[in-house]
C-alpha positions in Angstrom: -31.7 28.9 -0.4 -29.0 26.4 -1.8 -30.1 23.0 -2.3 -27.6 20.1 -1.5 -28.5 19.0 -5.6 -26.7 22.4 -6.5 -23.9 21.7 -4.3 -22.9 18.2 -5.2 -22.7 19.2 -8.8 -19.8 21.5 -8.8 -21.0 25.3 -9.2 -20.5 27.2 -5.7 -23.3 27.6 -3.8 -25.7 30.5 -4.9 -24.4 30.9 -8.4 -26.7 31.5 -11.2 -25.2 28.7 -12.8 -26.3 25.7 -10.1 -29.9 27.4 -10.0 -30.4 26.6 -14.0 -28.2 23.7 -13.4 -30.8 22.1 -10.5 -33.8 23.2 -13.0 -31.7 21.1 -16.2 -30.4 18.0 -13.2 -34.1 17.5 -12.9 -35.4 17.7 -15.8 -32.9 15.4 -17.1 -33.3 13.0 -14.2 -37.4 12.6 -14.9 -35.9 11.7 -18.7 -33.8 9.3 -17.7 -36.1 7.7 -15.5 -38.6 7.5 -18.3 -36.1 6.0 -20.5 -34.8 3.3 -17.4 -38.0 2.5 -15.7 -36.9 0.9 -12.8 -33.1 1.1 -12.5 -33.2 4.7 -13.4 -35.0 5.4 -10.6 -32.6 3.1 -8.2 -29.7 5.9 -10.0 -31.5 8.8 -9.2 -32.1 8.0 -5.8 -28.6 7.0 -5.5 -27.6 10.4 -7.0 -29.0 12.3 -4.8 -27.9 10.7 -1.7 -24.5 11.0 -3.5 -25.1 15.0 -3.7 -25.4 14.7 0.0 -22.7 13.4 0.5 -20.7 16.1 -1.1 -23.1 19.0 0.5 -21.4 17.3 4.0 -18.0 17.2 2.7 -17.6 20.9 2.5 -19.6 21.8 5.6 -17.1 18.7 7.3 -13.8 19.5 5.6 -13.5 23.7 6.6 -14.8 24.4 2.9 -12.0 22.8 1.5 -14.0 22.8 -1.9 -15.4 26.0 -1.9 -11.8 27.6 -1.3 -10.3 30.2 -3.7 -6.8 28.4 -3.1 -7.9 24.6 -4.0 -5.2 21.9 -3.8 -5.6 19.3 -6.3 -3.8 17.1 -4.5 -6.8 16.9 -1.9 -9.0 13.9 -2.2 -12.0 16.1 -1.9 -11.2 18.5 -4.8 -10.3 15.2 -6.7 -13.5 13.9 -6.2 -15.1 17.1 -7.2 -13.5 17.5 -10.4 -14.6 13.9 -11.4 -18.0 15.0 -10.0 -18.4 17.7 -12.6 -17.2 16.2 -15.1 -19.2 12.6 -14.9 -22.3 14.0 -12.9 -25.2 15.5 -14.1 -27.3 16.0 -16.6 -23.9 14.3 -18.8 -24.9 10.7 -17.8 -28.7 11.0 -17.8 -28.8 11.3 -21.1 -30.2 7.8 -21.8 -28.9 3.9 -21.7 -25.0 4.2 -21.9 -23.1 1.6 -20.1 -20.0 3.8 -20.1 -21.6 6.4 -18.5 -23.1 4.4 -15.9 -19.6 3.2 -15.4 -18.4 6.6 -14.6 -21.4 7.3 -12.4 -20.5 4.6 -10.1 -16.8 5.7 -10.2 -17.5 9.0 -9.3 -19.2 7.7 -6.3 -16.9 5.8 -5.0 -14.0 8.6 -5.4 -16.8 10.7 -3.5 -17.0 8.2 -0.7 -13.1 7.6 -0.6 -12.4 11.3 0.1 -15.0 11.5 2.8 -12.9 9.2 5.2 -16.5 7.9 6.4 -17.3 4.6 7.8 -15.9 1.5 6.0 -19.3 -0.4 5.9 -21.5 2.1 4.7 -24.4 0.4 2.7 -24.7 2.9 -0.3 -21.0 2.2 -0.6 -21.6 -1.5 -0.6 -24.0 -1.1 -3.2 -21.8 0.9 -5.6 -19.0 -1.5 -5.5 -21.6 -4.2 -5.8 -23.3 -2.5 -8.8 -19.7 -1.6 -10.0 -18.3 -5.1 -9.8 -21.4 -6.7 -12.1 -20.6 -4.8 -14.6 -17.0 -5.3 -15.1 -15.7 -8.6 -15.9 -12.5 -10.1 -13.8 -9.8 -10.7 -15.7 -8.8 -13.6 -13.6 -4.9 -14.9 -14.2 -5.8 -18.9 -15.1 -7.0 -17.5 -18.0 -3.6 -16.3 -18.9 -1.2 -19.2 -18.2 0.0 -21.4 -20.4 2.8 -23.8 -20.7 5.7 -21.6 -21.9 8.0 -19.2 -19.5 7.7 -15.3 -20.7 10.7 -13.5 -19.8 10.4 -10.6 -17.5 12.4 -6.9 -18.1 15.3 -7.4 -15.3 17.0 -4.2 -15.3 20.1 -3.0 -13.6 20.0 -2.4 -9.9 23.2 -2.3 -8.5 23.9 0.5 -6.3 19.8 1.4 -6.1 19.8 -0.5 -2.7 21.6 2.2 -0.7 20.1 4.6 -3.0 16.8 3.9 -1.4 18.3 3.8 1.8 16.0 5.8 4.5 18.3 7.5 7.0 14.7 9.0 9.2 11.6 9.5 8.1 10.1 13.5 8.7 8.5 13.1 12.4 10.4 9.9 13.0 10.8 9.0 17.0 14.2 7.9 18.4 15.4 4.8 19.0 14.4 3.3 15.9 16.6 -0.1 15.5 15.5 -1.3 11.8 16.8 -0.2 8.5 14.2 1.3 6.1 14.1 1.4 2.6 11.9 3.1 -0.6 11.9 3.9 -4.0 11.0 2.9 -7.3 11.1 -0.2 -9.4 10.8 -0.3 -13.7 8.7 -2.9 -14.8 8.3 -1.7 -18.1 11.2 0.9 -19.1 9.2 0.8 -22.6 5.9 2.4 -21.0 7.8 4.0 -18.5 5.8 2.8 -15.8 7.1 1.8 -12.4 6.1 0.3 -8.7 6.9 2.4 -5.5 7.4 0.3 -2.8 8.2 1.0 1.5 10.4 -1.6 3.0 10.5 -2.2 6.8 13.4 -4.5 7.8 12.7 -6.9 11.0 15.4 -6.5 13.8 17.9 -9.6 13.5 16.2 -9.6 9.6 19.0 -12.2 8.4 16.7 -14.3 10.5 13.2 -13.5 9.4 11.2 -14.1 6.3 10.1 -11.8 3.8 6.2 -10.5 3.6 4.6 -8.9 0.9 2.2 -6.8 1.6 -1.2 -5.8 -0.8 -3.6 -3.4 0.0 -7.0 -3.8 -1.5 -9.4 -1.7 -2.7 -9.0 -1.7 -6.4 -6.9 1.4 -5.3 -5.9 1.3 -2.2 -2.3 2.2 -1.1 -0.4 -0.1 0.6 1.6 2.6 2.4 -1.1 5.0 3.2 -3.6 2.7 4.6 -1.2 -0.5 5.4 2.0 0.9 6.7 0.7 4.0 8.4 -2.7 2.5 9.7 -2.4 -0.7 10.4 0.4 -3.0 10.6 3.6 -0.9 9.3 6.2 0.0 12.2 4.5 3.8 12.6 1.7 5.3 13.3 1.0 9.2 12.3 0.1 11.4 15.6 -2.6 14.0 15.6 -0.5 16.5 14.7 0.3 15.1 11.6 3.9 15.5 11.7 5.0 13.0 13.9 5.2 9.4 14.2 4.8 7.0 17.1 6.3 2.9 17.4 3.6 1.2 16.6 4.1 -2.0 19.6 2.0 -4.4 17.1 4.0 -3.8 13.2 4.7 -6.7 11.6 8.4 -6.1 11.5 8.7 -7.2 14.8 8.7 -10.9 13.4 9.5 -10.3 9.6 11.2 -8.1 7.2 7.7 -6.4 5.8 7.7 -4.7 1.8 4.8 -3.0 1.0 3.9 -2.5 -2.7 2.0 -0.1 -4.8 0.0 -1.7 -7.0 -1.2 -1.4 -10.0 0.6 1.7 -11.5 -1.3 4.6 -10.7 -2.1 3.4 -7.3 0.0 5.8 -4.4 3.3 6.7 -5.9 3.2 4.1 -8.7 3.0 5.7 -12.2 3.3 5.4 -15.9 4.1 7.6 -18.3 1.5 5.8 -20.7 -1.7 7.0 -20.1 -3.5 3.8 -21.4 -1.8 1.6 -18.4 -4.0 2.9 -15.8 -7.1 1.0 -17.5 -5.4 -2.5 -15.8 -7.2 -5.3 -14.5 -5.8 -8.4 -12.2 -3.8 -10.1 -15.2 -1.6 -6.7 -15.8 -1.6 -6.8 -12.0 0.0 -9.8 -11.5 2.4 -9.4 -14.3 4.0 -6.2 -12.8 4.0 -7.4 -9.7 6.2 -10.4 -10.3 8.1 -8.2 -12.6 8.7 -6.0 -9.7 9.4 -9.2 -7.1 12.3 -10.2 -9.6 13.7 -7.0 -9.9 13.5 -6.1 -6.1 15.3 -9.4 -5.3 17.9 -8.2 -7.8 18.0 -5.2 -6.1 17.9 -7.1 -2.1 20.0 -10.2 -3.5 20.1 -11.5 0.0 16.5 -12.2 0.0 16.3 -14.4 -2.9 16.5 -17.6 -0.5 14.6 -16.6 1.7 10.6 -18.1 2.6 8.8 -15.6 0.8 5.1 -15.0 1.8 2.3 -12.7 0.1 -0.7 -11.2 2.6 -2.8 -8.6 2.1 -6.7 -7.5 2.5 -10.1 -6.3 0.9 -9.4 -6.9 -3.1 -6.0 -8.9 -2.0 -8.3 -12.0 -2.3 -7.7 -11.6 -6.3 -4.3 -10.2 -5.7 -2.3 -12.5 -3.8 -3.8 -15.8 -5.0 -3.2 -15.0 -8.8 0.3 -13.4 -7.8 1.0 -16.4 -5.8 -0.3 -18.7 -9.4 2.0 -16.8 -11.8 5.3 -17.4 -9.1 4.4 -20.8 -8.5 4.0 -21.3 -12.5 6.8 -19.6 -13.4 9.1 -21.6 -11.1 7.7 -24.6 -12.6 8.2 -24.3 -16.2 11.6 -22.4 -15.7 12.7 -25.5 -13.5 13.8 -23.5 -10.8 13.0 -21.1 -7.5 12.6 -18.0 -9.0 10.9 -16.9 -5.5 10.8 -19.0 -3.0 7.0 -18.8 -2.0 6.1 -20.4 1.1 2.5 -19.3 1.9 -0.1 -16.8 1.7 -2.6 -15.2 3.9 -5.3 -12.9 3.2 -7.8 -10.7 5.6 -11.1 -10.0 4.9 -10.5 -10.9 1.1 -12.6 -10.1 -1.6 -14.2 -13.0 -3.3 -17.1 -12.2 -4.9 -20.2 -10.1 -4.9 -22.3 -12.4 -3.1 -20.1 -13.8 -0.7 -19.1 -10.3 0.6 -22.6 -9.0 0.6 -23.8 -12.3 2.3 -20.6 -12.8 4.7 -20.5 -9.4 5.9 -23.9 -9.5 7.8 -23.3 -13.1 8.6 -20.2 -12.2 10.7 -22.3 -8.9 11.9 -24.8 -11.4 13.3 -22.6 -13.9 14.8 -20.4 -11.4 16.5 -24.0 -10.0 18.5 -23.6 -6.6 16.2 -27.0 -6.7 15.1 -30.4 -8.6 16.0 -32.2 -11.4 14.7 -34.7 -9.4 12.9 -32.2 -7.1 11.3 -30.6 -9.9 10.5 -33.1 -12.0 9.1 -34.8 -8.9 7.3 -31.5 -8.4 5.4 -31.2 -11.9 4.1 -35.3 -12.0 3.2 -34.9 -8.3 1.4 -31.4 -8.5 -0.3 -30.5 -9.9 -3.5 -26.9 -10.1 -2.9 -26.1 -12.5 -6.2 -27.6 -9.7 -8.1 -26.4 -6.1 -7.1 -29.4 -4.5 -7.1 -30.9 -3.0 -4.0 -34.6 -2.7 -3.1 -36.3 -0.2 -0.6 -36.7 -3.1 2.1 -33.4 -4.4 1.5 -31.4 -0.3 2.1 -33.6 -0.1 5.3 -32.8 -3.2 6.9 -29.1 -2.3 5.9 -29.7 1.1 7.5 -30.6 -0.7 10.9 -27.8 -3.2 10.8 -25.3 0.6 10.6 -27.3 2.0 13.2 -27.2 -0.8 15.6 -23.4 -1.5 14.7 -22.5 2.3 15.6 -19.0 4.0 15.3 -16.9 0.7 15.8 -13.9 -0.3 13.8 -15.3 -3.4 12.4 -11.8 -4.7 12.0 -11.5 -5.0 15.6 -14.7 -4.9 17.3 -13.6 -5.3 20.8 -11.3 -2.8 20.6 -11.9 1.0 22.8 -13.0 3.7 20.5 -10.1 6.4 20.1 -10.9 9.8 21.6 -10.3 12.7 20.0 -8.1 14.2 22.8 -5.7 11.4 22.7 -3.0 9.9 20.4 -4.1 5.9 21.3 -7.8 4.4 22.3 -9.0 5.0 25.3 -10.2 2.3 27.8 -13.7 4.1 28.2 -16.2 3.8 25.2 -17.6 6.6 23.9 -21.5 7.1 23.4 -22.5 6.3 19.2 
């Protein structure tokens, strides 16, 4: 009988190969928690849970991973592939930070393709754990007092260029012009920003928004234009859109960036530019805010406000620094930044740990014990997560059920329909 350990690693189930590979997992786990104590068995735990995961990926997902004809373009497969080659035995063979780096990675690429719940507490942890080991590379760190020219390259003619006549599925009676393509930020590297633009109705009239999605890694288009505030929404079928009645556009002309290269379409042709952090961030962003306004000249006046979500909280605050900066030093409005506004931003380990069971508990989502169990059982400053702490966690998801905790009050969507339905469905 297949275990779910010889599953999550990568060999298809049955094979020769995952039976000697569950026999050498193990023995290589009960190493590396002899040579880690405590935290190695806090990994091993989380490993397997994380091979669980998987094992309900391909019983959820039609096979998708076990199929002859696998599409490397599917999240799942993705995950996969960085499964075997991270997972183990290669990173419990003793105290390497790097490994442990790609551990937690892999983990989070795991949780990613399994669409699951935004709040699960494993996947909490992970980018908790994650997060302590990495240092921010915060922007103030950065600045000084002279102006550092930005690559401006030509863009005439790229406007129409990027001109969307309809998008595939599009519904009639659209009356806004769209726009998308690419932007150079560093012809050098070859690396460039792919952005969506969604002009307002009457947008000689409106102000320009920039939108960030979070995550690290998280596509503005993908998860921002098509789920949430972008001017469509994608049907069940999958190949046709619906007016969304609450986009953005409505009251402002919306452009939703890419960021960093390697996030969505955004690319480079150097390989070493997808190791980035939020100084490289910045910089191409602004790189790509002059350029674009090059591109959209009739823009340039115009107030000029950055919003996004999740990791946005490091995003637009240091983007909305460098602009701010550069228009000081260079004497002039480079961009003409009005304001910012951020959703659920990322701040910082503790806060989010902390904040999110906080709101939880305000908004009658969990009880007082839960409640107060979490905040007498977690360690939120550190990372780490005990027993107590993952069971009162486990309660708060089991009370909370299958909301969208963006919107608690909103109906739940059925699964016959296109939009929620006004009855709620049993969790």
């Amino acid at each position: 009988m297949e275990t779910r350990r010889q599953r999550g690693r990568g060999h298809w189930p049955g094979s020769r190969q995952a039976q000697n590979q569950e026999e050498e997992q193990g023995s290589m786990a009960n190493q590396y928690q002899g040579a880690r104590g405590e935290e190695g068995d806090q990994v091993v735990t989380v490993i397997n849970r994380m091979t669980d995961l998987l094992a309900r990926l391909i019983d959820q997902q039609g096979q998708v991973l076990g199929n002859q004809q696998r599409d490397p373009e599917v999240g799942e497969y993705r995950a996969l592939e960085r499964f075997q080659k991270f997972a183990p035995p290669k990173f419990l063979r003793g105290p390497d930070p790097k490994a442990d780096e790609n551990l937690f990675e892999t983990m989070e690429d795991i949780f990613t393709a399994s669409r699951g719940k935004k709040h699960d507490p494993l996947l909490k942890h992970l980018k908790a754990r994650r997060s302590s080991k990495r240092s921010v590379n915060y922007v103030t760190e950065e600045l000084g007092n002279e102006y550092s020219p930005v690559y401006v390259g030509p863009q005439e003619g790229l406007k129409e260029a990027d001109r969307i006549t309809t998008l595939p599925g599009q519904p009639n009676a659209v009356n806004f012009d769209q726009y998308s393509g690419y932007v150079t930020v560093d012809p050098k590297a070859g690396r460039a920003l792919f952005y969506y633009f969604a002009e307002s109705q009457n947008s000689s009239a409106k102000p320009l928004v920039l939108w960030l999605n979070g995550g690290p890694g998280c596509s503005s288009i993908g998860a921002g234009a098509m789920t949430e505030l972008g001017p469509f929404r994608v049907n069940k079928d999958g190949s046709t859109l619906w007016l969304n009645p609450y986009a953005w556009n409505t009251v402002a002309n919306v452009l939703f960036l890419e960021s960093p290269a390697g996030v969505g379409f955004s690319y480079s042709n150097t390989s070493s530019d997808y190791i980035t952090g939020d100084t490289k961030t910045a910089a191409d962003s602004y790189t790509f805010l002059v350029n674009w306004l090059e591109r959209f000249p009739e823009y340039k006046t115009r107030d000029f406000l950055i919003t996004g979500e999740s990791y946005a909280g490091h995003y637009v605050p240091q983007l909305a620094q460098l602009i701010l900066h550069n228009n000081e030093i260079t004497n002039q409005t480079v961009i003409n930044l009005k304001g910012i506004a951020i959703g659920n931003p990322y701040v910082d380990i503790e806060t989010q740990g902390s904040g999110t069971y906080d709101y939880y508990w305000t908004h009658a989502l969990i009880s007082d014990e839960i409640h107060q169990g979490i905040f007498s059982n977690c360690n939120f400053s550190s990372g780490n997560t005990s027993d107590a702490c993952q069971t009162n966690e486990d309660q708060a998801d089991s009370a909370i059920g299958n909301i969208d905790y963006y919107n608690i009050y909103a109906p739940l969507c059925s699964s016959s329909s296109n939009t929620p339905t006004t009855s709620w469905l049993s969790v």
